[in-house]
Short mmCIF file of the C-alpha atoms (twelve columns), coordinates in Angstrom:
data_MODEL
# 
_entry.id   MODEL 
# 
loop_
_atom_site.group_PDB 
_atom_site.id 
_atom_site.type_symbol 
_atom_site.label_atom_id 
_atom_site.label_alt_id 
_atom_site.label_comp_id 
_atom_site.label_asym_id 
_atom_site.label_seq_id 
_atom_site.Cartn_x 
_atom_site.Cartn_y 
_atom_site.Cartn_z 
_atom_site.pdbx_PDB_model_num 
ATOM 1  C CA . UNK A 1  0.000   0.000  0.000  1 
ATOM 2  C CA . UNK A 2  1.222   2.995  -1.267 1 
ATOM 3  C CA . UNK A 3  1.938   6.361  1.291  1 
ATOM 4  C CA . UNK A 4  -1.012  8.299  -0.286 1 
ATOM 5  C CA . UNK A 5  -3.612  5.518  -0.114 1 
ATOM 6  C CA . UNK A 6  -2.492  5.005  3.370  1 
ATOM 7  C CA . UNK A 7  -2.936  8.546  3.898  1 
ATOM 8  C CA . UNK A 8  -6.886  7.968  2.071  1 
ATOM 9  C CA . UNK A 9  -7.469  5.056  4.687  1 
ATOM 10 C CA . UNK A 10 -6.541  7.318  7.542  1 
ATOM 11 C CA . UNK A 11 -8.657  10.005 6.653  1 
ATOM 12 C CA . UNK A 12 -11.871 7.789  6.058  1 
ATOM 13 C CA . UNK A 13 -10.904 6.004  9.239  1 
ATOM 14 C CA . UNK A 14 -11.436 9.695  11.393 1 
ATOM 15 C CA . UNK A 15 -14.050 11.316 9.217  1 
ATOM 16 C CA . UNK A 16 -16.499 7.533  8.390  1 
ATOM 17 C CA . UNK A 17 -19.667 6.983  10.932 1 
ATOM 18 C CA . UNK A 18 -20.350 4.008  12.934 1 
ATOM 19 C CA . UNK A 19 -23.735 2.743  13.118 1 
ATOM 20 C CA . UNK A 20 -23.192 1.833  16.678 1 
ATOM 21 C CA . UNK A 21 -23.019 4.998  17.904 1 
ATOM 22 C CA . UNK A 22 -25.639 6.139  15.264 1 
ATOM 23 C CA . UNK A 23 -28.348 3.198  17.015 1 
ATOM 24 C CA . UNK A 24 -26.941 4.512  20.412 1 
ATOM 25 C CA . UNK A 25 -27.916 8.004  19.486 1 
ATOM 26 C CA . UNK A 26 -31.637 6.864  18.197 1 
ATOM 27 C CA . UNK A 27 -31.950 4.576  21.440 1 
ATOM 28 C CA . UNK A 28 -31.364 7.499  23.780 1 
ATOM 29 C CA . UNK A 29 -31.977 10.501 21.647 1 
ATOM 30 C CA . UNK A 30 -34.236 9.327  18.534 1 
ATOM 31 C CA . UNK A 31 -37.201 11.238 19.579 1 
ATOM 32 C CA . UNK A 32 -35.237 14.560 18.846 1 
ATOM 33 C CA . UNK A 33 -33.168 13.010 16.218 1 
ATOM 34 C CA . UNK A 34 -30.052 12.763 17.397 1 
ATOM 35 C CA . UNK A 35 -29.169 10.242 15.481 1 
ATOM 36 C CA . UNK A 36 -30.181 12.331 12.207 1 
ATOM 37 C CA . UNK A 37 -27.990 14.977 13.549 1 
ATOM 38 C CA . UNK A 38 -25.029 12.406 13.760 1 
ATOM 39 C CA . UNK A 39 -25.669 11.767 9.934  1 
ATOM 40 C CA . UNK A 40 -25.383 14.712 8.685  1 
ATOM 41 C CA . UNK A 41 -29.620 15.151 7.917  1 
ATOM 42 C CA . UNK A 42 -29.777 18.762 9.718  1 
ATOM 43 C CA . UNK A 43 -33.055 19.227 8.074  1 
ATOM 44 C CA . UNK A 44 -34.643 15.538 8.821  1 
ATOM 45 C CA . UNK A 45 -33.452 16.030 12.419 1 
ATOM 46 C CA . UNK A 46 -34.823 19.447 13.065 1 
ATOM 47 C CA . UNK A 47 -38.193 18.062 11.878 1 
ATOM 48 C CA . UNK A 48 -38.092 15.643 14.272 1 
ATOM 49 C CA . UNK A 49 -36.773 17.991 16.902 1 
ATOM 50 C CA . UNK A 50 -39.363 20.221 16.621 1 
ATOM 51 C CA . UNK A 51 -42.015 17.157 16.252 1 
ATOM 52 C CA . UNK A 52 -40.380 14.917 18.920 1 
ATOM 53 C CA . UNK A 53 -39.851 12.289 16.203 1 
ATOM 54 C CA . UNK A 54 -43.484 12.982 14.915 1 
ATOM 55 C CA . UNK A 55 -44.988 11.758 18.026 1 
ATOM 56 C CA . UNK A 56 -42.370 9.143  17.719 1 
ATOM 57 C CA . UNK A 57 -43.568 7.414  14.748 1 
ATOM 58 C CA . UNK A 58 -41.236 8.759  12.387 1 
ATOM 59 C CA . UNK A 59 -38.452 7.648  15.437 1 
ATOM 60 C CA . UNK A 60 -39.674 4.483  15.398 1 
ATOM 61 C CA . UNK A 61 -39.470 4.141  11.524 1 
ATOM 62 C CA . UNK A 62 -35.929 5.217  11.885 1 
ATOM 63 C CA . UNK A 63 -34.485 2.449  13.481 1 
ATOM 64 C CA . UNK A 64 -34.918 0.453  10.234 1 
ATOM 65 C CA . UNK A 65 -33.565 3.014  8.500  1 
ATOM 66 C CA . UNK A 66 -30.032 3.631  10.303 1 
ATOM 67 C CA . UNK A 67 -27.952 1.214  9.337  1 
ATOM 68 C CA . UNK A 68 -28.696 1.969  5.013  1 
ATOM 69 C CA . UNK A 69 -28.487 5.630  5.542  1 
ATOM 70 C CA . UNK A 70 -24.707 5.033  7.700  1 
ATOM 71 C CA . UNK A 71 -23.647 3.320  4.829  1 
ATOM 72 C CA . UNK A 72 -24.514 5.862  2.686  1 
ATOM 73 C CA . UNK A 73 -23.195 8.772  4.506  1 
ATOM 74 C CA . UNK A 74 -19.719 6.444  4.581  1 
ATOM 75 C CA . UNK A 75 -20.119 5.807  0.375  1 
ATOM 76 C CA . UNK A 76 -20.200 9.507  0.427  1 
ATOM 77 C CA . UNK A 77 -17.399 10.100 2.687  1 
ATOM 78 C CA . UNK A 78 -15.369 8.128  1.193  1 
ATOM 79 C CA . UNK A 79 -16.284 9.234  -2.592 1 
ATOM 80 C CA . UNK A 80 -15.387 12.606 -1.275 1 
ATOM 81 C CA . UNK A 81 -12.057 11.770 0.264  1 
ATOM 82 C CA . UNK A 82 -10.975 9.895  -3.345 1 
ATOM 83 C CA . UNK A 83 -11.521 13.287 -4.901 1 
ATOM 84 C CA . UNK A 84 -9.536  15.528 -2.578 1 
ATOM 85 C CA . UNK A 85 -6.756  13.113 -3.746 1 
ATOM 86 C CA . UNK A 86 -7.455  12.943 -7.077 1 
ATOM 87 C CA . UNK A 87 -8.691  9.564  -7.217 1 
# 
């Protein structure tokens, strides 16, 4: 492994979510979206902030949801971290 993809690994290593702490965040915090916030969906979580999880059905729906939407933020991460190094 090269120095530079090294250096790509690292960086996605500090910057990827886990979707531990994500389920962590909806188990103790899902009703405000906490677990949104964690994600990076500002606009999903201040919905639910401001609807405590719309009377905790859209919470509830969540927790299917979390792991996909993780993986996606990661895809994205990473897609962005291949660009910065022209990759």
């Amino acid at each position: 492994m090269t120095t530079q993809n090294t250096a790509i690994q690292m960086q996605y290593d500090n910057e990827k979510k886990s979707a531990g702490v994500a389920y962590a965040l909806w188990f103790f915090f899902g009703v405000v979206g906490g677990h949104r916030f964690y994600a990076g969906d500002i606009g999903y979580a201040l919905g639910m902030l401001f609807t405590l999880g719309g009377l905790g059905v859209w919470a509830l729906i969540d927790v299917f949801l979390i792991g996909t939407r993780i993986k996606e933020v990661n895809t994205e991460i990473q897609q962005k971290i291949m660009a910065q190094h022209g990759n």
